[in-house]
C-alpha positions in Angstrom: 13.2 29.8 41.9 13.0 26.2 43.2 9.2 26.2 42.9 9.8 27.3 39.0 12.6 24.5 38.7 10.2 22.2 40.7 7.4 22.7 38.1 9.3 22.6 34.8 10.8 19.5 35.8 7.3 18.0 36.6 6.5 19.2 33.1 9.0 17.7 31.4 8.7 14.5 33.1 5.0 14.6 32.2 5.8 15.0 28.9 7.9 11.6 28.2 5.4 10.4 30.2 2.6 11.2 27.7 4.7 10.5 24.8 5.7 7.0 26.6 1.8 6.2 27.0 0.9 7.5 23.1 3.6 5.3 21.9 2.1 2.2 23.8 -1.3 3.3 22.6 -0.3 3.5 19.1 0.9 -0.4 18.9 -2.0 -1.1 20.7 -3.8 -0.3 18.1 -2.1 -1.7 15.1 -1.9 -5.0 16.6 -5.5 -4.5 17.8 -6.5 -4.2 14.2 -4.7 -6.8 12.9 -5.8 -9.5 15.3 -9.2 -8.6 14.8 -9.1 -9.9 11.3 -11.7 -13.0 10.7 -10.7 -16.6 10.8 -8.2 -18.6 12.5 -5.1 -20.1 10.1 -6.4 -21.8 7.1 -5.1 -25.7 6.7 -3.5 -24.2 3.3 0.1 -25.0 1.5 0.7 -21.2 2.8 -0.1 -18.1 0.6 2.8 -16.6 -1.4 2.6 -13.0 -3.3 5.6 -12.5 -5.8 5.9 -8.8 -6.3 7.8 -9.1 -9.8 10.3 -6.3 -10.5 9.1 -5.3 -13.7 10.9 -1.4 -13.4 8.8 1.6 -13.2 5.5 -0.5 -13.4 3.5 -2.8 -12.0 3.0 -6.9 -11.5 2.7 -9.6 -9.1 1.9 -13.1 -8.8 -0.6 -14.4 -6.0 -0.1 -18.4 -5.4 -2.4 -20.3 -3.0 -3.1 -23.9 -2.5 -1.8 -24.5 -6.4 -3.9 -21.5 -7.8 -2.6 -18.7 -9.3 -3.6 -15.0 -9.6 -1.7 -13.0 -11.8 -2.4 -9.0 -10.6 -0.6 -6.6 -13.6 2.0 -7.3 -15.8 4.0 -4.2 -16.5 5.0 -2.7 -19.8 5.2 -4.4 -22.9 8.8 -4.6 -22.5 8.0 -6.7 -20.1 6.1 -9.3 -21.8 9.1 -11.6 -21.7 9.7 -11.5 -18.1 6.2 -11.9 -17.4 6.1 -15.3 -19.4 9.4 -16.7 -18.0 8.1 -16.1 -14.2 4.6 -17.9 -14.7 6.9 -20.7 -16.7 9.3 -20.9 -13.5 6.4 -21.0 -10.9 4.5 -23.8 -13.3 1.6 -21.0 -13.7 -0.1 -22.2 -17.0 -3.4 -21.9 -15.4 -4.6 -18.6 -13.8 -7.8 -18.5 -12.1 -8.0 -15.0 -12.0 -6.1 -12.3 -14.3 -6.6 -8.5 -13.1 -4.9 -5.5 -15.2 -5.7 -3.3 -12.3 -6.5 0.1 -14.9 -6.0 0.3 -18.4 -2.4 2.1 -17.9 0.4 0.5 -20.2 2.4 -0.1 -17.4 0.1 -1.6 -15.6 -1.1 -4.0 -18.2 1.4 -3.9 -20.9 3.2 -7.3 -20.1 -0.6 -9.2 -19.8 0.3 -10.4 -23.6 3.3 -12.4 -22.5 0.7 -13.9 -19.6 -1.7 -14.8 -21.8 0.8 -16.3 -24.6 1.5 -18.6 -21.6 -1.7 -19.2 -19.5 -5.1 -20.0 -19.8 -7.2 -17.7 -17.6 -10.4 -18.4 -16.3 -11.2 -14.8 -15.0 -10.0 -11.4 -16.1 -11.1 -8.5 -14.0 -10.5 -4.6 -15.5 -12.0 -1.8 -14.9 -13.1 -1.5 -18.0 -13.9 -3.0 -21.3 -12.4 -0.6 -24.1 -9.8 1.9 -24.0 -7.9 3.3 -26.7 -4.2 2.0 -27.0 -2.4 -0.9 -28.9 -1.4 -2.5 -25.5 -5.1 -2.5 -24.4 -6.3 -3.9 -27.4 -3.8 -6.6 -27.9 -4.6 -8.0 -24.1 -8.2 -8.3 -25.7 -7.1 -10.3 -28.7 -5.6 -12.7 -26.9 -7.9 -13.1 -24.2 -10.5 -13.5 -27.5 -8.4 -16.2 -28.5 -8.6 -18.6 -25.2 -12.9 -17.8 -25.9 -12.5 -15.0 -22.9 -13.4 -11.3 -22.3 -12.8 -8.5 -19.7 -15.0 -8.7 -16.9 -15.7 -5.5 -14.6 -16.0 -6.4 -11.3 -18.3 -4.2 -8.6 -16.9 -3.2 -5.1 -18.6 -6.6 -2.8 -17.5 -9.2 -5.2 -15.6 -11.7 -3.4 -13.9 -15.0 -4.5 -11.6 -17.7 -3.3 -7.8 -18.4 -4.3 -7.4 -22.0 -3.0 -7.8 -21.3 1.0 -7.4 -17.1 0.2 -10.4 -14.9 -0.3 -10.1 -12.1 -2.1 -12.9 -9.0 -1.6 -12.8 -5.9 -4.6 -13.3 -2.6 -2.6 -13.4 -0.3 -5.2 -12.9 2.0 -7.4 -16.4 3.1 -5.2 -17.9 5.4 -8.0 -16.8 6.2 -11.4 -13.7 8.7 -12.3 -12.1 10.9 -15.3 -8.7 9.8 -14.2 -8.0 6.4 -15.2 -5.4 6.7 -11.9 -8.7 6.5 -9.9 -10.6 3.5 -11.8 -8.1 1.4 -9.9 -9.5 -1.6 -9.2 -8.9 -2.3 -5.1 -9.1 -5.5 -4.0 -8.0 -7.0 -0.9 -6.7 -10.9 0.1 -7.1 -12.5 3.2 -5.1 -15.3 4.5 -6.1 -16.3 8.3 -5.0 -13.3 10.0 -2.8 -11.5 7.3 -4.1 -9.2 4.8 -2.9 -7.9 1.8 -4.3 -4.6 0.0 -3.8 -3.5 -3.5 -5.0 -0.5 -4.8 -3.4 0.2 -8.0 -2.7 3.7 -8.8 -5.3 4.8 -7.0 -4.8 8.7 -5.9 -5.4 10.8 -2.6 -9.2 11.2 -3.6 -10.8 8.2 -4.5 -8.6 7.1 -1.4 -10.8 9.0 0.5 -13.9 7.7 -1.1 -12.9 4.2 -0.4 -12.5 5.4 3.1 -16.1 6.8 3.2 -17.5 3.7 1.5 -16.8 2.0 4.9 -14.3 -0.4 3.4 -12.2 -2.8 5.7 -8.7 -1.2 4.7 -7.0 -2.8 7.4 -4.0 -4.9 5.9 -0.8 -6.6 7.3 1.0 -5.5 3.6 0.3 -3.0 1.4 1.4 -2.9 -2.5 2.1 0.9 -2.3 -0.1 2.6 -4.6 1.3 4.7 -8.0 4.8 3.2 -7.5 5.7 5.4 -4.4 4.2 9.2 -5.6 3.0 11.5 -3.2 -0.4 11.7 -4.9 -1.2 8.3 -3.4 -0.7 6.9 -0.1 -2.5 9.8 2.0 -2.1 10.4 5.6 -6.0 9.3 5.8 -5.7 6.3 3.9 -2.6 5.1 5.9 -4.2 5.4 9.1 -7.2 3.3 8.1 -4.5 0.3 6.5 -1.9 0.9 9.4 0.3 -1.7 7.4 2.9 -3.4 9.4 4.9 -3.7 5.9 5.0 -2.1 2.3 6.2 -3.3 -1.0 7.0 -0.4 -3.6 7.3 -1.7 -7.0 9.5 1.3 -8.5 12.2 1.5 -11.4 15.7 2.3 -10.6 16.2 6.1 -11.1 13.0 6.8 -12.7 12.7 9.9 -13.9 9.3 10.9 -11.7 11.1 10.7 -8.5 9.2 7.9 -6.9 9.4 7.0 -4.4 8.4 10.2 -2.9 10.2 11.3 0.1 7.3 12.8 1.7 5.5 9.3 0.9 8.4 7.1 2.8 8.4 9.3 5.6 4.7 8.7 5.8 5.8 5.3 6.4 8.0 5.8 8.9 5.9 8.0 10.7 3.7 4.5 11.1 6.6 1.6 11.3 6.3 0.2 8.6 9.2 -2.0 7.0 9.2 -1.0 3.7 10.4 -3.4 0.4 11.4 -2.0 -2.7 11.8 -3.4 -6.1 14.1 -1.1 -7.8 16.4 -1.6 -4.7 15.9 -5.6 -3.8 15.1 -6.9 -7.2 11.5 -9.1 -7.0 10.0 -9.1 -3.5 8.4 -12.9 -1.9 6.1 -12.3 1.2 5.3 -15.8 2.5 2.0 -16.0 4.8 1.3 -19.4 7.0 -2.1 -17.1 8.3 -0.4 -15.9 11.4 2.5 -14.0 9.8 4.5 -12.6 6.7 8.0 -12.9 6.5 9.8 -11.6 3.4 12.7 -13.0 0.5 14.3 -10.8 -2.0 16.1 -11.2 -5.2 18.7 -9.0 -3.9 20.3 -6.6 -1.4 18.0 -8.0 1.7 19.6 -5.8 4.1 19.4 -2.4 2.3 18.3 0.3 3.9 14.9 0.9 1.7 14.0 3.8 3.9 16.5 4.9 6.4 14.9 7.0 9.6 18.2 8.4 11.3 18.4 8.8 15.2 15.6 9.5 16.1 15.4 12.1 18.8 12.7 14.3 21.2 11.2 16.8 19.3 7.6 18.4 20.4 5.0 19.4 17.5 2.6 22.5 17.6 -1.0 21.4 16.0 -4.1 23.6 14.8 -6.8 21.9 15.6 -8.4 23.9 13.0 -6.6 23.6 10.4 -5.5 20.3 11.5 -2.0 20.8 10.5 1.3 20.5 12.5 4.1 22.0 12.9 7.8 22.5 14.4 7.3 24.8 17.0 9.7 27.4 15.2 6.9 27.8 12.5 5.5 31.0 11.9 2.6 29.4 11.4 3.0 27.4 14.6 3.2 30.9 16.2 0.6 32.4 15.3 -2.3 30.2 16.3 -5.0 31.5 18.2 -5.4 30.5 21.7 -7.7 27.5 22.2 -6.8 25.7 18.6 -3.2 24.6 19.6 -1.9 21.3 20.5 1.4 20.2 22.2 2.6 16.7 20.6 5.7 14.6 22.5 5.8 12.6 18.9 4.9 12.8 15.3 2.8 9.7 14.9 0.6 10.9 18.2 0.1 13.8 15.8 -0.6 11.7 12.9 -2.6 9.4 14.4 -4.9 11.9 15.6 -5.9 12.8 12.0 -3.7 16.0 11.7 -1.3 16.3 8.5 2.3 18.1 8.3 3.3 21.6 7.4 3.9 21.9 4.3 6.2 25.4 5.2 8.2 23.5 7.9 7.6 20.1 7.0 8.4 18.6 10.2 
């Protein structure tokens, strides 16, 4: 009997052990991959990105060096808004406009921008689309002498000290979800990724194309919904925060639960518009620290006590599970895996149960 008590206790304390050693693995890792990122800090006023709270929709300001890029506008409604916050921030000249995909709520409040701004550069997916929103943001871009431009995944240009690289969309798509258009803005070692509403599968196609997805923030994409924001995609970003721009009890549920636990599952301090009102992140090139309209000590996405709890993986199926799963039960011998914590099991490329949903 001592022998038996000898060895489980050996096990056990190779197990915190193990999960100990994951743990300081993991944050390895995501600082690795953030200090990797080119350039030391840029001599720069500082990079600021306004994440506007325009409701269930989309918009923020990017302001570098005196420059402005305006990314979205929201809905229509929005309009308004959209003029006052480029009057307040003294933006009557944007260098670069981009309606991200031709979705009302994405580009509805671009009139109010463009009744307010000149723009030198307006980047959309695409050139015609059939809806009064789209087709008044190209009347009034006519009027200032301008038209869409459609950018291709390579393109890269500067915002004062900031460059900015478009990713994707990677090939074309029926769901104008997917035509996203990804781009990604660098300031010394901090990184910011937006991707629009881009969905689980042209996530995955971004992935392939070899993209750098690696980002110190990312805008989360479709507001929050569990089609975006896959456990691949996540991994590749590793984001060390995340901005949700989301309306206040919208009636599609975002931001998904399974989607914020996704996020906690990698640390990431999550902002929220429909909770904190517009969201500042500040970058001096070394870090990001965030301001909020409202409610800056909320809890955007609470993560309870956290306690040990073991997880059964099929390496098959490269799922995991509680170990009171049937289906954790019934995996054949040589295809199962003991994790000591869930983001050893998500890290490793393996997705949760969607029975158990541990």
């Amino acid at each position: 009997m001592s022998g038996k008590r000898q060895q489980k206790k050996q096990g056990s304390s190779w197990g915190l052990t193990f999960l100990f050693i994951m743990l300081f693995l993991a944050t390895a890792y995501v600082l690795y991959g953030r200090l990797e990122q080119d350039g030391p800090p840029p001599e720069g006023e500082g990079l600021e990105v306004h994440f506007i709270d325009v409701g269930q929709a989309d918009a923020a300001l990017v302001i570098c060096d005196g420059h402005y890029m305006l990314i979205d506008g929201g809905n229509a409604e929005d309009s308004d808004l959209v003029y006052a916050y480029l009057e307040r921030h003294g933006a009557k000249r944007l260098d670069y406009m981009v309606a991200s995909h031709a979705h009302e709520d994405h580009i509805g409040g671009l009139s109010g921008a463009l009744n307010y701004a000149a723009v030198d550069v307006a980047l959309c997916p695409v050139t015609e689309y059939s809806s009064k929103v789209f087709q008044n943001m190209v009347r009034y871009l006519g009027e200032q002498g301008k038209t869409l431009t459609v950018p291709e995944p390579g393109d890269k240009f500067t915002l004062g000290s900031a460059r900015v690289e478009i990713l994707g969309p990677v090939r074309e798509y029926d769901d104008t979800n997917d035509t996203s258009i990804v781009l990604r803005i660098d300031y010394g070692k901090t990184s910011f990724l937006f991707t629009g509403d881009m969905e689980t599968g042209a996530e995955r196609d971004l992935i392939e194309s070899g993209a750098n997805l690696n980002a110190t923030v990312l805008k989360a994409g479709h507001h929050g919904s569990d089609t975006s924001s896959g456990y691949q995609f996540l991994r590749e970003v590793m984001p060390q925060d995340v901005v949700i721009s989301v309306g206040e009890g919208n009636s599609y549920g975002h931001p998904s639960d399974e989607v914020l636990s996704r996020y906690r599952d990698l640390g990431a301090e999550v902002y929220r518009t429909d909770m904190q009102g517009h969201v500042i992140a500040r970058s001096d090139g070394n870090t990001v620290t965030f301001t909020t309209e409202k409610e800056a000590d909320t809890a955007t996405n609470p993560t309870g006590n956290p306690t040990l709890q073991t997880y059964i993986g099929n390496s098959g199926t490269k799922k995991f599970h509680l170990p009171d799963c049937a289906s954790a039960k019934s995996i054949q011998e040589g295809k199962r895996v003991e994790f000591y914590d869930r983001l050893q099991a998500v890290l490793e490329g393996y997705e949760p149960c969607g029975r158990c949903k541990p």
